[in-house]
VOLUMMI-322310 format. One record per residue (C-alpha): chain; x, y, z. Coordinates in pm, 1 decimal, padded with zeros to 6 digits. Example, Ala and Ser with C-alpha at 12.3 -4.5 7.8 and 13.67 -1.06 7.14 Angstrom:
<nodes>
(node 'A',(01230.0,-00450.0,00780.0))
(node 'A',(01367.0,-00106.0,00714.0))
</nodes>
This chain:
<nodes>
(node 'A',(04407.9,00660.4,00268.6))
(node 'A',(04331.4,00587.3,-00096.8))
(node 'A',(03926.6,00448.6,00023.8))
(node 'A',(03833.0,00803.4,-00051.0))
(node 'A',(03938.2,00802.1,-00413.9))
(node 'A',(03781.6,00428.8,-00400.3))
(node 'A',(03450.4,00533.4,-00295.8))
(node 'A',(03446.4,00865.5,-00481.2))
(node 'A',(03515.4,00718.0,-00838.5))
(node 'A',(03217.1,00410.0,-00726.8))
(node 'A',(03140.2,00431.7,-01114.5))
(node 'A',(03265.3,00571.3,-01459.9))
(node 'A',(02983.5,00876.2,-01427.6))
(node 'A',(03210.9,01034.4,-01169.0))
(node 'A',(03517.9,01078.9,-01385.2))
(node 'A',(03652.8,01256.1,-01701.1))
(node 'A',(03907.3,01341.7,-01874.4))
(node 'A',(04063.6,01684.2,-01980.6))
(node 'A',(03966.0,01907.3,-01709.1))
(node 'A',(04022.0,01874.6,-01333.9))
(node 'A',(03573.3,01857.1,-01326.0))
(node 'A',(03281.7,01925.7,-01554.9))
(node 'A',(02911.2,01834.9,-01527.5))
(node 'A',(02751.8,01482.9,-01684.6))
(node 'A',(02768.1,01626.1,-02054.1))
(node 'A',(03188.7,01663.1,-01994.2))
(node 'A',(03159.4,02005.3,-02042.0))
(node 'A',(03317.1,02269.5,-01806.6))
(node 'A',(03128.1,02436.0,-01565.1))
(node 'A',(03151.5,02633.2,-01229.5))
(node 'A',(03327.2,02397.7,-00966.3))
(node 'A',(02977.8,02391.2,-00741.1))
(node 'A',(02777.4,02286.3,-01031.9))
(node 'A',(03035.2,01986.7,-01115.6))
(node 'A',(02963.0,01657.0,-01068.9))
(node 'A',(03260.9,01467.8,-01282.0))
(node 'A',(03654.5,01470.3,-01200.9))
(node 'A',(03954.4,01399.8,-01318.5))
(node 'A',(04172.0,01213.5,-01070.7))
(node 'A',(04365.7,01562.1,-00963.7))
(node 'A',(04014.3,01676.7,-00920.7))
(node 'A',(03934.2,01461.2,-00716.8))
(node 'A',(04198.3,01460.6,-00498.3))
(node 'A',(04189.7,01831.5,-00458.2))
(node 'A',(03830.9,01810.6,-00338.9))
(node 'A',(03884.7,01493.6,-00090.4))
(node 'A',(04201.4,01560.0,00069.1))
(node 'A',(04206.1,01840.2,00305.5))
(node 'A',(04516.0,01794.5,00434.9))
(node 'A',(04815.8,01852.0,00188.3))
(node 'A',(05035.6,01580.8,00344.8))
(node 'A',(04788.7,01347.7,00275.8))
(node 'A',(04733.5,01490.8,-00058.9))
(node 'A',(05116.8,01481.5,-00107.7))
(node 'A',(05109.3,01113.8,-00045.1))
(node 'A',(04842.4,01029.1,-00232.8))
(node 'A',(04997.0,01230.3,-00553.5))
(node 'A',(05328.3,01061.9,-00478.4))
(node 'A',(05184.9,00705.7,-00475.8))
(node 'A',(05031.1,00776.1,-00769.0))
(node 'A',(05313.4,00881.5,-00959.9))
(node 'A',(05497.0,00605.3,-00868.5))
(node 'A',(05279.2,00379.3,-01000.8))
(node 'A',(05173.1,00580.3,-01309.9))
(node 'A',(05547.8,00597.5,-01416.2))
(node 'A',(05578.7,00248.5,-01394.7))
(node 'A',(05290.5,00210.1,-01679.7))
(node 'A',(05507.8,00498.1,-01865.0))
(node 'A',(05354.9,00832.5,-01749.1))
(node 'A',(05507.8,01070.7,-01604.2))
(node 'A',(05276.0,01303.4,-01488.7))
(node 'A',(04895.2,01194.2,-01333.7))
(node 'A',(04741.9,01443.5,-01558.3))
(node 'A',(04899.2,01271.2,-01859.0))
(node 'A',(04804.4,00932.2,-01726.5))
(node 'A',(04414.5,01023.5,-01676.6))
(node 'A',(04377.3,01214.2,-02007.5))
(node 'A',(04580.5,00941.9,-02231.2))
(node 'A',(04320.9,00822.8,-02479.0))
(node 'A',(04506.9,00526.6,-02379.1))
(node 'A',(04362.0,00514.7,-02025.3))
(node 'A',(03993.9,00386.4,-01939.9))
(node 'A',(03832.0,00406.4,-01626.1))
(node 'A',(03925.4,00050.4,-01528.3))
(node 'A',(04273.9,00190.1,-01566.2))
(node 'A',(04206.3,00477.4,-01290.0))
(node 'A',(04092.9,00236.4,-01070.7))
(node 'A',(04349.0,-00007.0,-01093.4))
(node 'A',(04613.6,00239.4,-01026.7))
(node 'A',(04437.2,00348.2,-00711.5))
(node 'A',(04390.8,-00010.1,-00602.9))
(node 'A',(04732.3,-00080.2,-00702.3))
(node 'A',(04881.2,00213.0,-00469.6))
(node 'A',(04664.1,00140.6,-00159.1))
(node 'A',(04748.4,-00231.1,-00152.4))
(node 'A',(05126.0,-00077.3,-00186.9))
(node 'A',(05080.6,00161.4,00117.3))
(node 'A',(04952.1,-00111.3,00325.0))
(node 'A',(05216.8,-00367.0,00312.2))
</nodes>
């Protein structure tokens, strides 16, 4: 379930901070003209259906409040949190939805 945020986030230049997308200067613009993503973003534009979307969200916060966050949107715009940090918490949650 979470090889779609995997695959989507394959390197820092599809991710950002602030808004839920922008274009490669980080700067808003017009949804079909976006091409970077926060992780809400992102899982607004990969999950169709909104029970998977629901479980993906709820993994996340699970994880995210473990690290002290209690909302995902607080988590990815921290100045705290780097890209390495998005992907570990989607790592994190798909090895936890396996087992």
């Amino acid at each position: 379930m979470f090889d779609k945020l995997i695959n989507f986030f394959s390197d820092e230049s599809k991710w950002m901070k602030g808004h839920y997308y922008g274009n490669e200067k980080k700067e808003v613009c017009p949804e079909r003209e976006a091409t970077r993503y926060c992780l809400l973003g992102a899982i607004a534009i990969l999950y169709d259906n909104n029970d998977e979307s629901d479980r993906v969200c709820n993994s996340l916060r699970g994880v995210i409040r473990a690290r002290g966050y209690n909302m995902i949107s607080t988590f990815n715009d921290s100045e705290k949190t780097s890209f390495d940090d998005i992907l570990s918490v989607i790592k994190e949650c798909e090895e936890s939805y396996e087992s």
